[in-house]
C-alpha positions as CSV (number, residue, x, y, z in Angstrom):
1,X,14.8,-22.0,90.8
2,X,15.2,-18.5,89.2
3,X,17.4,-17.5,92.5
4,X,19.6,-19.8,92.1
5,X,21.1,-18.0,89.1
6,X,19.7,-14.9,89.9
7,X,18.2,-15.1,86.2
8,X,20.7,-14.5,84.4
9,X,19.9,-16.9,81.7
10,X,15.9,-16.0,81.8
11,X,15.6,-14.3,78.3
12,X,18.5,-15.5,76.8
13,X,19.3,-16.8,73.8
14,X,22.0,-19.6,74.4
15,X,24.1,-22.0,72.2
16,X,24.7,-25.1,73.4
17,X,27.0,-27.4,71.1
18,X,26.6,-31.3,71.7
19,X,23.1,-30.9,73.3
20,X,22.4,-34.5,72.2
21,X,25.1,-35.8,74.8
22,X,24.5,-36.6,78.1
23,X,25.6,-33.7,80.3
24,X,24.7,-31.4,77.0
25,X,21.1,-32.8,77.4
26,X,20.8,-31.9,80.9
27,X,22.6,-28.6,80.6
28,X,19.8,-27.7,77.7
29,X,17.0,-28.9,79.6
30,X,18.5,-26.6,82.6
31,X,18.8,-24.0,81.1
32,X,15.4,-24.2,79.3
33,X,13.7,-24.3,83.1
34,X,16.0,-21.5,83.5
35,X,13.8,-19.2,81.0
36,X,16.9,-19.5,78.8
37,X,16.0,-19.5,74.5
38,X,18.4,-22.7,73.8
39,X,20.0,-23.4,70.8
40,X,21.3,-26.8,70.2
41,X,24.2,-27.5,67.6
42,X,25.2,-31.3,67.6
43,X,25.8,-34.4,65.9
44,X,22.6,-37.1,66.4
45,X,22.4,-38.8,69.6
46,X,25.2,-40.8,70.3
47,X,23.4,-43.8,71.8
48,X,20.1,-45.2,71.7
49,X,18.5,-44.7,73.9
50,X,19.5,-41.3,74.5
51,X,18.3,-39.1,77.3
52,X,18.0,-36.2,74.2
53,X,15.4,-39.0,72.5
54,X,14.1,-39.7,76.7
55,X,13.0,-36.5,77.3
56,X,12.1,-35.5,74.0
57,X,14.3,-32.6,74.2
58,X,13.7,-31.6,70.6
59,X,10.5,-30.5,71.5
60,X,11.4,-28.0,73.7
61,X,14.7,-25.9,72.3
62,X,15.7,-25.4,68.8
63,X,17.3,-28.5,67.9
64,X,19.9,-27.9,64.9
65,X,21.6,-31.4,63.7
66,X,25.7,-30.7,62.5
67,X,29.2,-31.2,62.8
68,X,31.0,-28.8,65.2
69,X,33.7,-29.1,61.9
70,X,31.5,-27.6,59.9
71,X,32.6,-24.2,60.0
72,X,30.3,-22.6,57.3
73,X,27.3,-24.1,58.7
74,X,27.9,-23.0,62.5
75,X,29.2,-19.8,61.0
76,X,25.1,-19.5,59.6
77,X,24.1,-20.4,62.8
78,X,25.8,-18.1,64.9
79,X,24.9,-15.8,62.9
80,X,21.0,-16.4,62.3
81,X,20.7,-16.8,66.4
82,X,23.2,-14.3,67.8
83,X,23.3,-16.2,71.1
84,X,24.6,-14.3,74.1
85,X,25.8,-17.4,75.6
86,X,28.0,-20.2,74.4
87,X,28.5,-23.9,75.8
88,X,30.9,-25.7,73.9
89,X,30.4,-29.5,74.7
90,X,30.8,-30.9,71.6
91,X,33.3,-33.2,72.1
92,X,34.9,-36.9,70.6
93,X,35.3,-37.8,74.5
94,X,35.4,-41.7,74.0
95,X,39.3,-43.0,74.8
96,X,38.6,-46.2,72.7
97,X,37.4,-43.8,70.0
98,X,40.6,-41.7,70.6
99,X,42.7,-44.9,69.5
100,X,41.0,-45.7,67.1
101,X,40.5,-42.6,65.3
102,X,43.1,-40.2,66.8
103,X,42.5,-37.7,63.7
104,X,39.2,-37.4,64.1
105,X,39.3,-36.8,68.1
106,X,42.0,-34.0,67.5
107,X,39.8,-32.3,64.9
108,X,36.7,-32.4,66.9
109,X,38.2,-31.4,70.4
110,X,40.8,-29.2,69.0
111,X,39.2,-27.8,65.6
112,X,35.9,-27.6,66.8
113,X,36.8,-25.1,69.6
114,X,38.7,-23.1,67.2
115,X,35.3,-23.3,65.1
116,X,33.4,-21.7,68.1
117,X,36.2,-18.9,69.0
């Protein structure tokens, strides 16, 4: 497994935001096999079940439960884990949702990326 990467992530410390999600579960629990240090920053699963609560993900990175809008509180956490790696896959990605709640989809997809920059 570590050839396929070449092991670049073995050793390091890596964000993930929206590790709770589907593909952010599976990137996490990649990345962990990888001999990466993963950091998740999300909101609480999304769905129950979840495959974060399946394969008790928690258990095996740093799980950190917040709002990608929270900008003093992912400020801390960049901060306190100095990742060298950032996945940004926090996302409001649901098009009913979008309709809904256009506001809050523009501030999570669009504010939330400015957050991580």
């Amino acid at each position: 497994m570590d050839k396929l990467f070449q092991g670049i992530f073995k050793g390091k410390v890596v964000l993930v935001t929206g590790h709770t999600g589907f593909k952010g579960a599976w990137l996490s629990l990649w990345l962990k096999e990888l001999g990466a240090r993963v950091i998740g920053y999300s909101l609480p699963p999304p769905t129950t079940p979840s495959l974060f609560e399946t394969i008790r993900l928690n258990e095996h990175i740093t799980n950190i439960i917040g709002n990608i809008l929270d900008y003093e509180r992912l400020l801390s956490v960049l901060e306190e884990y100095q990742p060298e790696i950032v996945f940004h896959l926090a996302a409001q990605s649901l098009v009913r949702v979008s309709y809904e709640e256009p506001r809050l989809t523009y501030e999570t997809n669009v504010m939330g990326t400015v957050n991580i920059l």
